[in-house]
C-alpha positions in Angstrom: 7.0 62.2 -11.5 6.3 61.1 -8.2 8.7 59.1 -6.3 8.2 55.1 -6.3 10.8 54.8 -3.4 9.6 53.9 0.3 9.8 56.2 3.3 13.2 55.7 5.5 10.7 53.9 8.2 8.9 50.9 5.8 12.7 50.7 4.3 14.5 49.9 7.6 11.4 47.0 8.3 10.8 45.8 4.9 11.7 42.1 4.8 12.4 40.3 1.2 12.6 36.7 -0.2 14.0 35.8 -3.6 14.1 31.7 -3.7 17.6 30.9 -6.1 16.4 29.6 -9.5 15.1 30.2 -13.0 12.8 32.8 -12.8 10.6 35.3 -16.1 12.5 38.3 -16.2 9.7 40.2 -14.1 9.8 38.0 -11.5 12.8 38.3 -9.4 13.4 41.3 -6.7 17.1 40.9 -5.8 19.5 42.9 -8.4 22.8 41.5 -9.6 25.5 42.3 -6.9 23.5 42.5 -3.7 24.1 41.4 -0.5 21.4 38.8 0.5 21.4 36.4 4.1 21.1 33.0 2.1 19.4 30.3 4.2 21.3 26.7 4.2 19.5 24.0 6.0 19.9 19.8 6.7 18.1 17.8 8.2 19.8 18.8 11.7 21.6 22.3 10.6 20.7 25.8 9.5 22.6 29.0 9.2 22.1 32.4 7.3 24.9 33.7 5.6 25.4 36.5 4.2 26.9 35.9 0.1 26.6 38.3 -3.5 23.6 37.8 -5.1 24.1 37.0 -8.9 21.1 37.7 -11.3 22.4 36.6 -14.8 20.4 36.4 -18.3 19.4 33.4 -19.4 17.1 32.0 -21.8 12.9 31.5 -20.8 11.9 28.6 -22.3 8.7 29.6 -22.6 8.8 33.2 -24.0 12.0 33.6 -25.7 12.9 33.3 -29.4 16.4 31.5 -30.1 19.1 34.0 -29.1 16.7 36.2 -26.7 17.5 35.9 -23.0 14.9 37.6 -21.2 14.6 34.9 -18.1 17.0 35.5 -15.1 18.6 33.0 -12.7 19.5 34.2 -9.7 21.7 32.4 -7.6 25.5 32.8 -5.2 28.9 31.2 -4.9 26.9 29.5 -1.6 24.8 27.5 -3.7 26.6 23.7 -3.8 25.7 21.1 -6.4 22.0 20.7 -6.4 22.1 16.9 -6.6 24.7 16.9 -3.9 24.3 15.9 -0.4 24.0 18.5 2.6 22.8 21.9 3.5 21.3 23.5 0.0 19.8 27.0 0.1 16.3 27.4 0.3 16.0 31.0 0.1 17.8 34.4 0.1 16.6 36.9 2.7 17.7 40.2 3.8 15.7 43.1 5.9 15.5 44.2 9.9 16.0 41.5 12.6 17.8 39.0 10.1 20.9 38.3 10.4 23.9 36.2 9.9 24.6 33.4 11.8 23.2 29.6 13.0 19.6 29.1 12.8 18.0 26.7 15.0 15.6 24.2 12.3 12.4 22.2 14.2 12.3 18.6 14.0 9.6 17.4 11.7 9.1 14.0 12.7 5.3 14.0 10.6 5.2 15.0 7.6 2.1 14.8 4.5 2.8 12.5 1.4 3.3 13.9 -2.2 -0.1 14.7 -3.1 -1.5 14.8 0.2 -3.3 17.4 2.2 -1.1 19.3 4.2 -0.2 17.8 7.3 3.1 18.1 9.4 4.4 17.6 13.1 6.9 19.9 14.3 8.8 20.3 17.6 10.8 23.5 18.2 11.4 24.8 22.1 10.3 21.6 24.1 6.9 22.4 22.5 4.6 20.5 19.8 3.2 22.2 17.0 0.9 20.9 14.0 0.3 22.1 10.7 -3.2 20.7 9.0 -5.8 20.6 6.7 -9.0 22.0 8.0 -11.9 22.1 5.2 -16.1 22.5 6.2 -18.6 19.3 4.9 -18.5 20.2 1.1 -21.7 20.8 -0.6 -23.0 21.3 -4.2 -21.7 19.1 -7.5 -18.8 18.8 -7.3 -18.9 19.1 -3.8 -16.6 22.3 -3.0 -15.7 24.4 0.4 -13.3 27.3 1.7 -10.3 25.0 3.8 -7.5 26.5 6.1 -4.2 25.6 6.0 -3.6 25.9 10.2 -1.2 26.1 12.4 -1.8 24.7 15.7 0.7 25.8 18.7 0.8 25.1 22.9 -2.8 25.0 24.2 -4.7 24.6 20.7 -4.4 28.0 20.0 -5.1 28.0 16.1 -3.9 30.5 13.0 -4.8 30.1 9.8 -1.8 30.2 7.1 -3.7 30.3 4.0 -7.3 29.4 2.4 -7.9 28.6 -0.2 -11.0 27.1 -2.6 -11.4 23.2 -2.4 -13.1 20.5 -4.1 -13.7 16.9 -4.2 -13.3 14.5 -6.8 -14.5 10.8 -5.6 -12.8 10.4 -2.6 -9.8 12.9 -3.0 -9.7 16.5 -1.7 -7.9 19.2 -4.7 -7.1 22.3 -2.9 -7.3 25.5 -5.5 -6.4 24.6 -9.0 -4.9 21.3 -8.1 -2.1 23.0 -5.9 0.7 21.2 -3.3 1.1 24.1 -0.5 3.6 22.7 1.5 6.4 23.7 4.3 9.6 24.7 2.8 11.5 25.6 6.4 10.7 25.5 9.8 12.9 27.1 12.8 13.9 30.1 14.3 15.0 32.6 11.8 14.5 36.1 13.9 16.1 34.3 17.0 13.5 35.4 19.6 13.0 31.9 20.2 10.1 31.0 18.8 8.8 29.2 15.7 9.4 31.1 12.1 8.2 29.2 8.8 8.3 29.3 5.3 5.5 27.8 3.4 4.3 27.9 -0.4 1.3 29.3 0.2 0.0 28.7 -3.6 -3.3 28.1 -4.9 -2.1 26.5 -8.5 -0.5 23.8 -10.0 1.8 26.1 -12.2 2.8 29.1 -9.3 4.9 29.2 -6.6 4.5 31.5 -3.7 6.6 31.0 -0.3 5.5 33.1 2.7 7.7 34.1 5.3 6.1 34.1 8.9 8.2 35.5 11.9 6.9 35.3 15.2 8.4 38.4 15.8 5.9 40.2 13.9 3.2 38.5 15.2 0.2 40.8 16.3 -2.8 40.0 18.6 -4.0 37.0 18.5 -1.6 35.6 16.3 1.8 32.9 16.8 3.3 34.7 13.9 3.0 36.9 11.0 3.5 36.5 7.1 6.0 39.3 5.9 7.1 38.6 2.8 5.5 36.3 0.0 7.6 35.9 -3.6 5.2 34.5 -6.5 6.6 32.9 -9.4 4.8 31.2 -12.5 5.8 28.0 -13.7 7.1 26.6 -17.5 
């Protein structure tokens, strides 16, 4: 049987995210035990620390029986009270050029309403950056179009974080299958000093699916470069 493993090389670059939650068994890609860098950010603060993963059994509401415990929620001893005020953990991360220590966040002095098209100001550096909507004049009936989610940096320069289908319903704009993509973190998280996100890149009401970009993987033309995406399905 051929092995599923990955060569030494694509191991040492691989980067991973596994958000903490209630997940179908399927779903998650950390393992009971590891060693994940979790990310804790404020308003002001961020760090990455590194913490033991735990990935327990639980009950899926949607597909279990009583008694059957095929879900798994994966969380740490770093993970406060979730109604509690202060730094919560967005994600777990682990692979090369991450490591443990502060994190410097962006300011996001602009940011879209629930519901909204996406739409954010950020400052990170001394420099301005904008996240927005972009979508063509719609056509047909229902009017539809192909948008871009965009990130705008110094100069204009322009890259595109996601498309995704788009329609319009009187005067409101419903991006996929009425999906909310929206930024989950913004800041320096490979500490070349430079803008990193993490944005839910989904195109349905019912999935999740956060993107990692790191400027440090950025190629030509680009400000940075998605690396990892974790997709999740809803109750």
């Amino acid at each position: 049987m051929p092995s599923l493993s990955l060569p030494p090389l694509l191991l040492a670059a691989a980067i991973a995210l596994q958000p903490p939650g209630q997940f179908h068994g399927d779903e998650p890609v950390a393992r009971d035990g590891e060693t994940w860098l979790a990310l804790r950010a404020s308003t002001d603060a961020a760090s990455l620390t590194s913490t033991r993963l735990r990935v327990r059994a639980v009950e899926d509401p949607i597909l279990d029986e009583p008694g059957q415990t095929s879900g798994r929620r994966v969380s740490s001893a770093l993970e406060p009270d979730p109604d509690a005020e202060g730094a919560q953990v967005l994600a777990y991360l682990r692979g090369n050029g991450l490591a443990a220590g502060k994190v410097t966040p962006a300011r996001i002095p602009e940011r879209s309403q629930d519901g909204a098209l996406p739409s954010y100001r950020l400052e990170f550096a001394g420099r301005d950056y904008r996240i927005r909507t972009q979508c063509p004049p719609m056509r047909g009936d229902p009017p539809v179009a192909r948008c871009a989610v965009v990130l705008v940096g110094a100069g204009g320069v322009e890259q595109a974080l996601m498309r995704v289908d788009a329609r319009r319903e009187v005067d409101i704009v419903l991006l996929g299958d009425d999906a909310t993509p929206q930024l989950l973190f913004a800041g320096d998280l490979d500490r070349d000093g430079k803008l990193d996100l993490i944005f839910d890149t989904t195109d349905h009401y019912n999935v999740s699916r956060p993107t990692l970009f790191l400027s440090s993987r950025a190629r030509d033309g680009e400000l940075l470069h998605a690396v990892s995406t974790y997709e999740s399905v809803g109750c």
